[in-house]
N, C-alpha and C positions, 0 to 999 in steps of 0.2 A: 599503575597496577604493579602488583609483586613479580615479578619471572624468576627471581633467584635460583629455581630449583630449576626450569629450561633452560636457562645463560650457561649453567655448568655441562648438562648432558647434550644439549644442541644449541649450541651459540649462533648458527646460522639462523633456524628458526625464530631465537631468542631475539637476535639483530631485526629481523622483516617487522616482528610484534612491537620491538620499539618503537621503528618506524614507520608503523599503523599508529600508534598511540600517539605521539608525535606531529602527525595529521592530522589527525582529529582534536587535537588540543588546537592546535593554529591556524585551522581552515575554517571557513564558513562552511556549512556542510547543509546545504541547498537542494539535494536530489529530493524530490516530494515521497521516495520509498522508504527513506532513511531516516534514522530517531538514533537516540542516545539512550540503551536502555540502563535502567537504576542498575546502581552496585548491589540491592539486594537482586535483582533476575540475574544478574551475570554472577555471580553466587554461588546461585539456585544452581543456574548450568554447569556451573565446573566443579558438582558435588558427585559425589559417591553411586546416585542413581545413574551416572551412565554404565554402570558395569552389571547392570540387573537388565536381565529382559525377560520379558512381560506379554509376552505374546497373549493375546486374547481380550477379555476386559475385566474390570473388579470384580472378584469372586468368582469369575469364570476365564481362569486362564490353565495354558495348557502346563506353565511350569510353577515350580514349587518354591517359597521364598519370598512372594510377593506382599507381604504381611502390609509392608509400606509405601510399595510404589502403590497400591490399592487405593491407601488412607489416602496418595496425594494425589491420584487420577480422580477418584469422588469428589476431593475436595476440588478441582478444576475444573469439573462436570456442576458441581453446587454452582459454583461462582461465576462462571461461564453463563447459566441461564437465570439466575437472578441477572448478574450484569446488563443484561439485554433481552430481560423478561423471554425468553424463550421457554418452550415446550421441552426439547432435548437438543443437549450437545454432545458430541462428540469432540473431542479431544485431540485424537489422535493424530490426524495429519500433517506430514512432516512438511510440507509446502502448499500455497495457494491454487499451484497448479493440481497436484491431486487432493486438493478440496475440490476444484472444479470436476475433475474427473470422475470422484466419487459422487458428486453431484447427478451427474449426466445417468453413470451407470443404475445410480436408485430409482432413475425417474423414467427414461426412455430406454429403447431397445437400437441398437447400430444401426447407421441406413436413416435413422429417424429425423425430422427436420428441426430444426435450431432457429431462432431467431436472435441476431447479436446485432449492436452496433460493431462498425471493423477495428481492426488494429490502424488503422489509419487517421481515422478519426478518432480515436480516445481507447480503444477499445480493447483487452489483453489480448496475447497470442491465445490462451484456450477461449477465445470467446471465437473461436473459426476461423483461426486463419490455415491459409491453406499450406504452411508447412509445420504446422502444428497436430496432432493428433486428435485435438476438436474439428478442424479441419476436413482431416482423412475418412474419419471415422462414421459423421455427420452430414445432412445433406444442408447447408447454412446460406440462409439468404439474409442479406446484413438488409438494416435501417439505420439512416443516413442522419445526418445535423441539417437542419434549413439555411438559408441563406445568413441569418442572423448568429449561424456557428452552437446554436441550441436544440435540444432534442426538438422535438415537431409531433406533440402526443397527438394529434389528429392524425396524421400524417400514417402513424405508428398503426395506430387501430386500424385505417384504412390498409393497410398494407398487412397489416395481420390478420384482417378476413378476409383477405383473399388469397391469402402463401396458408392460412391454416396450420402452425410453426406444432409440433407437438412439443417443444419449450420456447418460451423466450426469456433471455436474460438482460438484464438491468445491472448499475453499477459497471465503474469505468477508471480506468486508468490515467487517462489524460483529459478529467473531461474537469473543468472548473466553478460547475454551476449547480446549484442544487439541484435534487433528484428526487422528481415526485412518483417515490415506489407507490403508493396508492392509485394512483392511476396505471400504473404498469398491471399490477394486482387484477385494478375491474376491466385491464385489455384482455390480459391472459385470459379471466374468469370469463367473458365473453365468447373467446374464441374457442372454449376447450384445452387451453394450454396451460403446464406448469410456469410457474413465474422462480426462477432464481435471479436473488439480487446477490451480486459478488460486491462485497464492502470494503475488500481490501485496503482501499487508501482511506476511506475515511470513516472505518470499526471505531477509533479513539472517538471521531465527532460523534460519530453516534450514542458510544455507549454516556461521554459527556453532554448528551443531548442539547449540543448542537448542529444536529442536522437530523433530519427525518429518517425515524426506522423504521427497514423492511420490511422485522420481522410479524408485524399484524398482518404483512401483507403479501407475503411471499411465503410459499410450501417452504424453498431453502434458502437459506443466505449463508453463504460462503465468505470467510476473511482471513488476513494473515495476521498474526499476532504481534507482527513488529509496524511498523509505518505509523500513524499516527495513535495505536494502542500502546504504541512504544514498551512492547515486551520483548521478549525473545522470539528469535526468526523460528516460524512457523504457522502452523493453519489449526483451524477451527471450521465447524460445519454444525451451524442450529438448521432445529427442522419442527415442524408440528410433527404431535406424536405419531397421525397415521403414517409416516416418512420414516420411522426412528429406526424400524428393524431392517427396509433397504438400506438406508445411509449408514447404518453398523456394517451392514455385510456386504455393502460395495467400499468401505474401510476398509477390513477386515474380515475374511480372508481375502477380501476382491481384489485388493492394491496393493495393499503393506502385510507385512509379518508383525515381527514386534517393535510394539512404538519407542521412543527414546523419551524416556520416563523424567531423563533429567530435564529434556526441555519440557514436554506437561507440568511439572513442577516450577520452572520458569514461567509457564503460562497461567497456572494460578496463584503465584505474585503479582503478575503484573494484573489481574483480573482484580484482585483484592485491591491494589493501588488504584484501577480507575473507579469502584466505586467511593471513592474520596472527595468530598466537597473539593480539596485543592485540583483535583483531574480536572473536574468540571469548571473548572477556571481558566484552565488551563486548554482543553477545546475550545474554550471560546476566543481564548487569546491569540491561539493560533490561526484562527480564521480574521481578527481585527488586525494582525500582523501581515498575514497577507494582502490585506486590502492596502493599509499601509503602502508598502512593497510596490504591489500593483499601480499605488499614483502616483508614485515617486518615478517607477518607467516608466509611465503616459507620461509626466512631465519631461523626460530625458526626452521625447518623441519616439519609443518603442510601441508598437501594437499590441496591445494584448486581446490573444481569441475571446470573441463574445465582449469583449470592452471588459473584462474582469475576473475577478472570481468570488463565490457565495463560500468557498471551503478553504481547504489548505494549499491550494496549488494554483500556479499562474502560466497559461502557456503561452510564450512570447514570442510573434510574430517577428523575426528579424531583417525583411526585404527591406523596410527602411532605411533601415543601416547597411544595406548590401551587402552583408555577411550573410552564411550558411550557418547552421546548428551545431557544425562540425568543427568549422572556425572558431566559432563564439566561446564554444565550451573551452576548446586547448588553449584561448588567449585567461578564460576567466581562471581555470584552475592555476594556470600561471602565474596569478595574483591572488591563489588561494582561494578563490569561490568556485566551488563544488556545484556543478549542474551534468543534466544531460540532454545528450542535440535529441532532440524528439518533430517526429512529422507533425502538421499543424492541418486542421482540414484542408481537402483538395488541395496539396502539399504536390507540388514539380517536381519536388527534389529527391533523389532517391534513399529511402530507409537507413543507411548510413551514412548520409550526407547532410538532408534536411534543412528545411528553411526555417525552423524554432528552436525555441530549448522550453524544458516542463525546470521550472522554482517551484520550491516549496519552504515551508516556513514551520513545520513540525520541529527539524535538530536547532531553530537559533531559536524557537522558544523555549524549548528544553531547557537553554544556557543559561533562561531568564533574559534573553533581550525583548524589546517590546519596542511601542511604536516610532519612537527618537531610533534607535539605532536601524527600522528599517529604511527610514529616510538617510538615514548614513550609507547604509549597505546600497541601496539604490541607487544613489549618486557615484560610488565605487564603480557601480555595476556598469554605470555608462559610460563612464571615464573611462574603462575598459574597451568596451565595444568600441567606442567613439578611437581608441588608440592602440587598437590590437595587431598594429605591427611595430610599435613604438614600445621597445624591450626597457628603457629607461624609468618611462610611466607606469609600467606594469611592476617594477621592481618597488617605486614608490608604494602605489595602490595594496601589495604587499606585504609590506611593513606596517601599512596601515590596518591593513586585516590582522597581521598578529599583536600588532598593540589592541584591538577591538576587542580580540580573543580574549588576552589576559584578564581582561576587565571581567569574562562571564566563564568560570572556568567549568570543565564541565561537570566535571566532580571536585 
């Protein structure tokens, strides 16, 4: 990337953005949240509209000027609900967390009950945990993975007519296995409850349709526009229309002021790039890369939750190896593989400690690697664990990964 014009007025700053760039050129970059978005979204983002603000929505804002952030919040609003056949989007939300928030507030009143899977099993901080403001705010009785580390839809039903949730929410963070929103859908529909599915990690599969969509079947579905939509960091909130006018005004005025127009412009690039034949190849390749990935550490003897993964993400049981999630991560980043320690169900180990780590496979398709290099990168990965106090081998394994790099640059 260019910095020329920061190198001279803040050369400190100048220096850190090298060496993020720098990083990301030579690393495997494995966290399942992360993507590489295009040179045209980062672009989008470091144009002209961050200095406009936009308070309100198209044609109905409170400041004067907005001739063009309008054109390009429409045109993200257009693109957004073709992409994923929705009823209405909203645009605006600067993070997944207040998509969720805005969620809640359109739907139910404080004090009101929640139904989530936990942050411990797969499931985000706003989906109830209890130092989170879903949490506080909500009265949250979680449903649990069965013994086989998968959701349990009977299970679910049973347990939601009798808690009586006035929401439950579907869609997860760490969970590896497809997601039958349709039956989530006729649980809610049964019990009197709204259904949000939060799509976050895997908006890109869907909108590639590779993987099963919500939105027939859920009031809201909530997502972030970066992870496997690989746009700009940010949220999105579809809804059927009887929802459109609370989900505007638990946006706006209810959370936010005025949105950041450069990144809604960010996000209807990226919205334009996934409906592209090459997207749709490209979700599917990220989910045949992960599989990949996944038997190449079954074959090192690593665990992985549920035996696998249906999407982009693998979360890796490490008791085998007698390493922690904490361990694992600071031996692997030391050889340039990018992960993070993540709790695994009924997990001993405490939240920043952890007996797993969550891989994902979103940024090394990006690069263009496929299924040869995840079998490369898997055997790294154990070579590693297998010798994560051995500073020699790690320096190796290293060198290895940035020759790997070279081969797929990312721009």
């Amino acid at each position: 990337m260019d910095f020329n014009i920061i190198e001279k007025t803040d050369p400190e700053i100048a220096k850190a953005l090298r060496g993020e760039e720098e990083r990301q050129k030579y690393a495997l970059e494995m966290i399942a949240s992360e993507n590489h978005a295009s040179r045209a979204v980062l672009e989008t983002m470091a144009s002209v509209l961050n200095n406009k603000y936009s308070e309100g929505y198209p044609l109905k804002r409170y400041y004067g000027g907005n001739e063009f952030a309008d054109a390009v919040e429409t045109l993200a609003i257009q693109r957004a609900k073709q992409l994923f056949g929705s009823e209405h989007a909203n645009v605006q939300p600067h993070a997944g967390s207040q998509a969720n928030m805005a969620a809640y507030f359109a739907l139910i009143g404080l004090g009101d009950k929640i139904m989530t899977l936990s942050l411990a099993q797969g499931g985000h901080l706003t989906h109830g945990s209890p130092v989170n403001f879903s949490g506080k705010w909500y009265k949250v009785v979680h449903y649990a993975l069965n013994e086989e580390e998968v959701l349990d839809y009977d299970g679910i039903r049973k347990q939601a007519l009798a808690e009586k949730p006035k929401l439950i929410l579907s869609g997860y963070t760490a969970y590896p296995r497809a997601i039958d929103f349709k039956k989530f859908g006729e649980i809610a529909q049964e019990v009197g409850a709204f259904h949000v599915a939060d799509i976050s990690h895997i908006a890109g599969l869907v909108a590639g349709g590779a993987h099963l969509s919500p939105v027939p079947y859920a009031d809201v579905v909530t997502t972030t526009t970066h992870k496997t939509l690989r746009g700009p960091r940010g949220a999105l909130i579809l809804c059927k229309t009887q929802h459109a006018q609370a989900v505007d005004k638990a946006v706006f005025p209810g959370l936010q002021g005025g949105p950041f127009e450069h990144c809604i412009a960010g996000k209807a690039v990226c919205f334009k790039e996934a409906m592209s034949l090459e997207f749709k190849k490209y979700a599917k390749k990220i989910i045949e890369n992960a599989k990949a990935l996944g038997e190449e550490l079954q074959a090192g003897g690593l665990r992985l939750v549920s035996g696998g993964t249906d999407n982009h993400l693998l979360l890796v049981d490490l008791t085998p190896k007698k390493l922690t999630g904490k361990e694992a991560q600071e031996a692997l980043e030391k050889a340039g593989i990018i992960v993070n320690k993540n709790m695994i169900p009924f997990d001993k180990e405490k939240p920043f400690v952890t007996s797993g780590i969550r891989v994902g496979t979103p940024a090394l398709t990006t690069r263009g690697m496929g299924k040869e290099e995840m079998k490369i990168i898997g055997k790294m990965f154990v070579k590693v664990l297998e010798n994560s106090k051995d500073e020699n081998i790690i320096k190796k394994v290293r060198e290895e990964v940035r020759e790997l790099c070279k081969k797929f640059p990312i721009y």
